[in-house]
C-alpha positions in Angstrom: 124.6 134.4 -16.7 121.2 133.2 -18.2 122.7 129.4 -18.0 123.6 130.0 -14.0 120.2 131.8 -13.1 118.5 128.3 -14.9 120.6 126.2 -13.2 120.3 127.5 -9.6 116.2 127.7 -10.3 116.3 124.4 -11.1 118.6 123.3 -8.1 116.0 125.0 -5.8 112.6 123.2 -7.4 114.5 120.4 -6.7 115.5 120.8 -3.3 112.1 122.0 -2.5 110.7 118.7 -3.9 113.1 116.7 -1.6 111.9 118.5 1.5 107.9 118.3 0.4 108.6 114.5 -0.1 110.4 114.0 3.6 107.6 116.2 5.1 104.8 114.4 3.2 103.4 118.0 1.8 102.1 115.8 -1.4 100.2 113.0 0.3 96.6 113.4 -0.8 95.8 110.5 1.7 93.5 111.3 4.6 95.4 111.3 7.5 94.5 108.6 10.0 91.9 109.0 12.9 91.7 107.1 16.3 88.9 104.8 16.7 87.5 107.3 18.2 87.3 109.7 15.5 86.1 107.0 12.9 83.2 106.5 14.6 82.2 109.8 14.7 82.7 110.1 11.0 81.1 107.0 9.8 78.6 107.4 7.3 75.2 105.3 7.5 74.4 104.7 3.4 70.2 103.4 3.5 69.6 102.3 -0.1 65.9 103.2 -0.8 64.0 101.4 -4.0 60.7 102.1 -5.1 59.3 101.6 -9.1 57.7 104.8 -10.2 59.0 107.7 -12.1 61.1 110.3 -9.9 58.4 112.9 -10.3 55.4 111.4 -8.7 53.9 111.5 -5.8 56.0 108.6 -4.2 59.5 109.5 -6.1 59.5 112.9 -4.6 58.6 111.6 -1.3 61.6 109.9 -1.6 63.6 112.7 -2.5 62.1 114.4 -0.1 62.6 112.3 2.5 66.9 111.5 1.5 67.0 115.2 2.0 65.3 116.0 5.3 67.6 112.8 6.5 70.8 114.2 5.5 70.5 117.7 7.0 68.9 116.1 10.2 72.2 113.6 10.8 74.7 116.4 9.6 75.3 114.1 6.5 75.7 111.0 8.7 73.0 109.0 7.0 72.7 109.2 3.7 69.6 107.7 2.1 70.5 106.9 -2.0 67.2 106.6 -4.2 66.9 104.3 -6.6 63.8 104.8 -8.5 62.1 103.3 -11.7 62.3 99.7 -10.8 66.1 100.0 -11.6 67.0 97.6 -8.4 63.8 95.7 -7.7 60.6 95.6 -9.0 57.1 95.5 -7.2 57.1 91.6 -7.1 61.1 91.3 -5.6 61.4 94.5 -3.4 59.8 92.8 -0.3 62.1 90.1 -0.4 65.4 92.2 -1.5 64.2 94.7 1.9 64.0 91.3 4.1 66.8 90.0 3.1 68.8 93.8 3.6 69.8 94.0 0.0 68.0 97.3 0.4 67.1 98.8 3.6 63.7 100.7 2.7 61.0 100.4 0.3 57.7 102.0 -0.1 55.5 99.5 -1.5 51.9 100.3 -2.3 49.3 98.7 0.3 47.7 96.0 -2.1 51.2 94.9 -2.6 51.3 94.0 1.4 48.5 91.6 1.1 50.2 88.2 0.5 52.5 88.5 2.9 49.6 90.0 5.4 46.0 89.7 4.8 43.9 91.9 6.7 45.8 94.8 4.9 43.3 94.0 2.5 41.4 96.2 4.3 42.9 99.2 2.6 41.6 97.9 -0.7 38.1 98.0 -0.2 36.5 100.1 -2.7 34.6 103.1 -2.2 35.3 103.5 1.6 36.4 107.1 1.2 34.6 110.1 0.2 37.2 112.4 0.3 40.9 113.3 0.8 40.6 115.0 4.2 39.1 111.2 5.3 42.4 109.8 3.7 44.7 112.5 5.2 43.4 111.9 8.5 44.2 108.4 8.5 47.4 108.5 8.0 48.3 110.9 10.1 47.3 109.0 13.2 44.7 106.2 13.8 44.2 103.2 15.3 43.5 101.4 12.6 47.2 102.6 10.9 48.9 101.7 13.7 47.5 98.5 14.1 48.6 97.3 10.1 52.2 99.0 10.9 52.4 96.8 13.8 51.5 93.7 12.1 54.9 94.2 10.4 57.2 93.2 13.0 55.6 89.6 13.0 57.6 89.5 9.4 60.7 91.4 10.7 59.9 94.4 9.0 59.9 98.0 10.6 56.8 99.9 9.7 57.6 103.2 9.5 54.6 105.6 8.0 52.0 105.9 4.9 52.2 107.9 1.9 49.9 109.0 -0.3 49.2 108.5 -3.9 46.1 109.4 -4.6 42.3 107.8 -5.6 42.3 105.0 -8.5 40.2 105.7 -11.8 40.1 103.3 -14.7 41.7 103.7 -17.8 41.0 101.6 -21.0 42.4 101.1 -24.4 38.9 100.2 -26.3 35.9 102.2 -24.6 35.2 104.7 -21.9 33.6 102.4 -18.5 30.9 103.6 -17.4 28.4 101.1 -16.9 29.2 97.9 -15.0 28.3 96.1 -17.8 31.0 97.7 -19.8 33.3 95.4 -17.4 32.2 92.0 -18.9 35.3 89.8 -19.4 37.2 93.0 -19.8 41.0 91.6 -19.2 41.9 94.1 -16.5 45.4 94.8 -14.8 45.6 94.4 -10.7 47.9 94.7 -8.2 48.1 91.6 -6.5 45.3 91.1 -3.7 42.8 88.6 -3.6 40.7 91.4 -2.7 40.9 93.3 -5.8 40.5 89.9 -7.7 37.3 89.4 -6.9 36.3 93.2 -6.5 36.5 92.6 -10.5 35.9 89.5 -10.8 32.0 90.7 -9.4 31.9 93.0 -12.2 32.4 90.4 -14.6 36.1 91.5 -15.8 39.2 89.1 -16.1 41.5 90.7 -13.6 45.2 90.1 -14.5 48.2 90.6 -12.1 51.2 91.7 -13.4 54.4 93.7 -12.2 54.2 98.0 -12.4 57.3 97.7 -14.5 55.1 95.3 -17.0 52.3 97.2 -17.5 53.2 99.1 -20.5 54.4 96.0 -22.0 51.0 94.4 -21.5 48.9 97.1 -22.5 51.2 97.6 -25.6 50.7 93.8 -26.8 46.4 94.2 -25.8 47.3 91.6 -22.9 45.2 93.7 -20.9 42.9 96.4 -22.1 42.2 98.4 -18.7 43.4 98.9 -15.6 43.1 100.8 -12.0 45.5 103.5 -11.3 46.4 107.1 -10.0 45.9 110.0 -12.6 49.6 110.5 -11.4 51.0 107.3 -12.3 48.5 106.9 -15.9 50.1 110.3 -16.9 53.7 109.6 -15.4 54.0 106.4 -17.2 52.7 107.3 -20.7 49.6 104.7 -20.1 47.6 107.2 -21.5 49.1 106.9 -25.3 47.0 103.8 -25.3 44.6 103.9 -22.8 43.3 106.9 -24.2 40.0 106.3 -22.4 39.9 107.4 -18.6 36.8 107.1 -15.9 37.5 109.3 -13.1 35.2 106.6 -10.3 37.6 107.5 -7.4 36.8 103.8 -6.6 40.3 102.8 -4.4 43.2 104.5 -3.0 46.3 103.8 -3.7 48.8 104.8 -0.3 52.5 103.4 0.4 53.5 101.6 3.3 57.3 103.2 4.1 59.2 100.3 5.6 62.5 99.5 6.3 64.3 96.1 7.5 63.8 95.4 11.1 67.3 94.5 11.7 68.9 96.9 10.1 66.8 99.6 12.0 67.9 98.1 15.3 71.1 98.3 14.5 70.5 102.3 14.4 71.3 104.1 17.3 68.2 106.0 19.3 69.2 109.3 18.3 69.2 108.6 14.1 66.1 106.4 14.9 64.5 109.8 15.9 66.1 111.8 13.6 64.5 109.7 10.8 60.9 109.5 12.0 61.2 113.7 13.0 62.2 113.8 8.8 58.6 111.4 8.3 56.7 113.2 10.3 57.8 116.6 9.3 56.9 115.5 5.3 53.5 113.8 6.3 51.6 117.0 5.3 54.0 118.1 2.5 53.7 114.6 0.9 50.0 113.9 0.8 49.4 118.1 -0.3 51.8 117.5 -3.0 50.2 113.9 -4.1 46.9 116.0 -4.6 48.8 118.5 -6.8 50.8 116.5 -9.0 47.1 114.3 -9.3 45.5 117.2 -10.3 48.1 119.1 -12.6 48.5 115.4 -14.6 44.7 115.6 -14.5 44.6 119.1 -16.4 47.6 117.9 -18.4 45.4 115.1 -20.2 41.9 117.2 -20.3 44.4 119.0 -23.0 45.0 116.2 -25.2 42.7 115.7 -27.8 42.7 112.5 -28.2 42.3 111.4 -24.4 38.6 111.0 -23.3 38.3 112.2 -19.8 34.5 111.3 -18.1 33.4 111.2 -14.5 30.7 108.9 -12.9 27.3 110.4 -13.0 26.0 109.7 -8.9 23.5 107.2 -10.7 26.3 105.4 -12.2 28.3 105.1 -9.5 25.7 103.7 -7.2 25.1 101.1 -10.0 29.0 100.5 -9.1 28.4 100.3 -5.5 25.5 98.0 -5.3 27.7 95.4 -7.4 30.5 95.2 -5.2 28.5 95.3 -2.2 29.3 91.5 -1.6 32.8 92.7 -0.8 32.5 94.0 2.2 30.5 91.0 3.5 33.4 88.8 1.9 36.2 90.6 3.8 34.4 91.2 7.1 33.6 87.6 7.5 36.5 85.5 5.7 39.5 87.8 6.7 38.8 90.1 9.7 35.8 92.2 11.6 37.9 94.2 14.0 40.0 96.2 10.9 36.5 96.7 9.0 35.0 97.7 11.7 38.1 100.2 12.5 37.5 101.8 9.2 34.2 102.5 8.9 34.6 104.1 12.8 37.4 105.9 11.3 35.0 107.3 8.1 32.3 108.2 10.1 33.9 110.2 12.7 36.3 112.1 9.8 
């Protein structure tokens, strides 16, 4: 009786395949949509690169941002991160966005200057006093949107600023305090001509190299200082050899948020919108949490012994000032009076 009951189950799995076959129960494939259908389920994939460590100010901006995007769109545009350098670095992530290999990037503002001058303008040290007159720059001004404009002259969609933070120096060798603790200093730089010869006044051998190359250079005492966010010193491990920091608060260091021009035009209005309501809805929630992660990196190399941690005496920093003052004369008459002129309005009315 056993052998019957085994063979009748057996009959009936097998039946039951047949049918589950001839009605296509098993088929895992999606089923097929009209073209109508497909193009309500298209997904929109916007590879973002940018260089710096996931959890500073710019990486979780990023983040930030992918987020916002998806729930905005319902999960039709999905913007992947890719952050570290592990696509582009700071000298080939122009080119990779203008060619669409990637479709946004975030590159800081010194980093704009080849390609268009007068954003030089953002480089000049010792413009701001404050956050609150950085913050209210980049939330709206004239001056902003004039440099986001100047974009589409390289088909490039300007899209909004971010926030780093204030530069401070930080130096394998000595604290800086004096200028004369600059002489023929060999000092890292973003590349602007500006910033060249900012430390080139001071007497220093400003060297340009890539983000991604700094550690390297410091390592091998190719350079033996350089300007940065607290953020990105503490983020990177600079400070394991550039134990020495100077809090001057000199420069700024913002991001321009761009994507390619082509590829935004091929959006349709509605995820145009959606993307710049996700922009504008982080503007405040970026540059707030730029100023935390600036300070908490701040208090987390005051408690390391063997990190030296001094801030310009007002004495010493007008020492500073009066030695760059050429710069301003050097960028108001050989690149361009209107945007200097637009951020020193801008400063004294904020």
């Amino acid at each position: 009786m056993k052998y019957f009951i085994t063979i009748a189950l057996a009959l009936l799995i097998i039946l039951a395949s047949i049918i589950g076959y001839r009605q296509n129960i098993f088929n895992i494939v999606t089923l097929p949509y009209d073209d109508e259908q497909i193009g309500l389920q298209e997904q929109i994939i916007i590879h973002f690169s940018h260089v710096v460590a996931e959890n500073t100010p710019k990486g979780l901006a990023a983040a930030k941002f992918a987020e916002l995007v998806k729930e905005k769109t319902n999960g039709r545009v999905l913007v992947q991160v890719y952050p570290n350098g592990i696509l582009y670095n700071d000298e080939t992530e122009l080119q990779a966005l203008q060619k669409n290999e990637v479709q946004m990037i975030a590159p800081t503002f010194s980093k704009m200057t080849d390609l268009l001058p007068r954003w030089q303008v953002l480089d000049l040290p010792f413009v701001f006093e404050d956050e609150q007159q950085i913050k209210s720059l980049y939330e709206k001004s004239e001056l902003k949107t004039m440099l986001l404009d100047e974009l589409e002259q390289k088909k490039i969609k300007g899209l909004d600023f971010w926030h780093n933070g204030f530069k401070q120096i930080a130096a394998n060798e000595q604290l800086i305090r004096e200028t004369g603790d600059f002489t023929s200093l060999r000092i890292r730089i973003m590349a602007s001509d500006l910033l060249r010869h900012q430390f080139q006044l001071l007497d220093a051998v400003p060297i340009t190299t890539s983000f991604g190359n700094v550690y390297y250079e410091i390592e091998r005492k190719g350079v033996e200082a350089q300007e940065n966010t607290i953020s990105n010193i503490y983020s990177k491990g600079f400070h394991t050899y550039e134990k020495n920091i100077t809090l001057s608060n000199h420069g700024i260091l913002g991001y321009a948020v761009l994507m390619n021009e082509s590829f935004w035009d091929s959006l349709d209005g509605e995820i145009q919108q959606h993307i710049m309501d996700a922009l504008n809805e982080m503007r405040n929630w970026q540059f707030d949490v730029s100023v935390e992660i600036n300070n908490d990196s701040l208090r987390e190399l005051e408690s390391l012994p063997e990190v030296n941690i001094y801030s310009l005496t007002a004495e010493e920093k007008t020492e500073w000032k009066e030695r760059l003052a050429p710069i301003y004369y050097y960028y108001e008459k050989e690149i361009d009076v209107t945007y200097y002129k637009l951020l020193l309005e801008h400063i004294e009315n904020n």
